[in-house]
Structures are given as C-alpha cells and as structure tokens.
N, C-alpha and C positions, 0 to 999 in steps of 0.2 A: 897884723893878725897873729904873729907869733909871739908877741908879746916883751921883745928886746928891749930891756933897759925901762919897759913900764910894765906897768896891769895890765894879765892876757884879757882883752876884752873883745866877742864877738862882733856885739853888738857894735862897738866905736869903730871895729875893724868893717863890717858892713857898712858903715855909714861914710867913712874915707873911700871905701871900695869905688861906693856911688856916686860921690864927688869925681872921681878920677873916671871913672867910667864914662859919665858923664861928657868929657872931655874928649873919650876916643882913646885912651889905653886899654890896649888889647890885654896885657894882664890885669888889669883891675877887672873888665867886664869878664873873664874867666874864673878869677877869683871871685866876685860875684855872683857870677851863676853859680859856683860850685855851692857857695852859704844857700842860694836860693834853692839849688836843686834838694841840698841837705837839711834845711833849718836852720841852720846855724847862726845863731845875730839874727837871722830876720825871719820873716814868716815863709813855711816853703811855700813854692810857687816854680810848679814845673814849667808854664810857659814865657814866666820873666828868665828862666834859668837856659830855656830855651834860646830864647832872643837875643841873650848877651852873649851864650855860645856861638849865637852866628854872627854876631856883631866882629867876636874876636875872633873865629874865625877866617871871616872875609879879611883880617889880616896876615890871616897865615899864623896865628899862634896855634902851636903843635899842640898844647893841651888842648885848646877848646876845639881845634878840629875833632882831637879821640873822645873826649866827653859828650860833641854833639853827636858824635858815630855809636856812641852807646843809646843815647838819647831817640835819634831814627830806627837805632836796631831795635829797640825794645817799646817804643813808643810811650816815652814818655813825656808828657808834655807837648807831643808832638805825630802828628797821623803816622804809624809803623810804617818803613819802610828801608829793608833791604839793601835794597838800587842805593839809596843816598848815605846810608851808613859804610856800604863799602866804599863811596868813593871818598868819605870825608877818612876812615881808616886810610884809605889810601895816599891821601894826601898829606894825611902825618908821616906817615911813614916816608915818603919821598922825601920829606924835610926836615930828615933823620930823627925821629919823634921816638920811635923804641928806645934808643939810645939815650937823648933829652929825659925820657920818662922815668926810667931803670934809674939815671944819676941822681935826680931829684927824690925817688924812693928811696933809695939807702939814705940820702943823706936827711932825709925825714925819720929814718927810721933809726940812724944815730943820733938824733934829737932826745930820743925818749928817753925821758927820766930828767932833763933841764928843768929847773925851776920856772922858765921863762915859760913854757905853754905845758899844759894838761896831759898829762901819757894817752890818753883815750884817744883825745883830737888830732895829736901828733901819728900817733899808729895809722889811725881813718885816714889820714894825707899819704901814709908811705906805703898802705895798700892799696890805697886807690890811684895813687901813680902807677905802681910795683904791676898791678892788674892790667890798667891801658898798657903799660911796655909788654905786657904779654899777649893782650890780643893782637896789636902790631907785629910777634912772632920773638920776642925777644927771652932767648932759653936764660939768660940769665936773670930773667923778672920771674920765672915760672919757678927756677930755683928757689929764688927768696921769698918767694910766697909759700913754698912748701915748705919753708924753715921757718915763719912764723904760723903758723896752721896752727899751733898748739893756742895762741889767741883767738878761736873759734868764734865768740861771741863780737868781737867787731869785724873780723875778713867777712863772716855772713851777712853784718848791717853793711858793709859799705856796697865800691863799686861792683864787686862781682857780681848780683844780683840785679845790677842796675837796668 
C-alpha cells in the first residue's frame, strides 16, 4: 500500500489486501476495510468495510476494533448503535489501542513528503490513526491533531467526521 521499492498503487494494494484477507489476516481485512470504507483501490462500500472490520476485529486487532466503534457510533454501514461502539472502544483500548494508535500516527505523519506514497494519503492514515488514539483518550493524539489543523481540508475528509 505504501508503495516501498515500487509503484504506490491502490488499486494492486487492494487487490493483495483481499487475497490475504481472504485467508484470515486480521491486518489485511482492516486494511481492507479502511480502502473500502474510503474508496481508495476499490469502490467504497460501507458494509464490506463493515464486515471486514469485524472480521478483524474478532481477532482483537486494535485498529479495526476503533474503526468498527466509529462505524456503530455513527452508523455507517451499519444500524447506529451506541451500546456496541462503546464496547468495541472499549476493547481497543484494554489492548492498549491509544498507544498502538498515537505510534502508528506520528509515524505516518513522518512519512510525508517520501517519494514512495502521495502526501494526501499519507496525511488521511496519520489523522485517522492520530483521531481513533484520541477517542480511546490519548492527550497526546489530541496534541498532534491540533498541530496539524492548519491541513483543514483532509483532517475534515477523513476519520473525524466518520
């Protein structure tokens, strides 16, 4: 997906995603969802992005636990509900998911400007980690979101709004 050592391509990165998904990796089927929930490589589709959210979450991956809890929170793709978003928050967070989230943000957000993947898509990953570690409660994601705010135009497309 990021594009190391070849052509950033979504679309080929989608298509591996599904291969491996396929198979039962919890990161691929998150990674997945997130192209699906986004667009990105594939066509969006909130209730594939849904199902691969629970797919990998029933393994305990910390992302797609906080991206399905946005997903119930705000009903996307998925009948609104409250109750199951706090517990899927909850359950990242128990399995230290702020932390996981916040690390994976900065280090997305030192990315940018590599030749290997697109500053636009790069930013979209390190605010949409950077956001889940803040809903989890993590004052250092709430920091660095309020230090990239001057990028208005993708903090408002990505997760915060999700």
């Amino acid at each position: 997906m990021l594009g190391f050592g070849v052509a950033h391509d979504l679309a080929d990165a989608a298509r591996y995603f599904r291969l491996a998904a396929g198979q039962g990796f919890a990161i691929a089927q998150c990674l997945l969802g997130f192209l699906c929930e986004h667009g990105k490589g594939t066509k969006r589709d909130l209730g594939e992005a849904v199902r691969l959210y629970r797919a990998a979450a029933a393994q305990r991956d910390v992302r797609a636990l906080a991206r399905l809890g946005v997903c119930l929170e705000k009903g996307r793709g998925v009948a609104q509900s409250e109750a199951e978003a706090a517990a899927s928050y909850a359950a990242a967070s128990e399995l230290g998911g702020a932390d996981a989230l916040f690390v994976s943000g900065v280090q997305h957000f030192k990315r940018i400007g590599e030749r290997s993947a697109p500053e636009s898509f790069t930013l979209q990953l390190a605010v949409s980690d950077l956001a889940l570690a803040a809903r989890l409660g993590h004052a250092g994601a709430v920091e660095k979101l309020a230090s990239i705010s001057s990028r208005q135009e993708v903090v408002s497309t990505c997760c915060l709004g999700c």
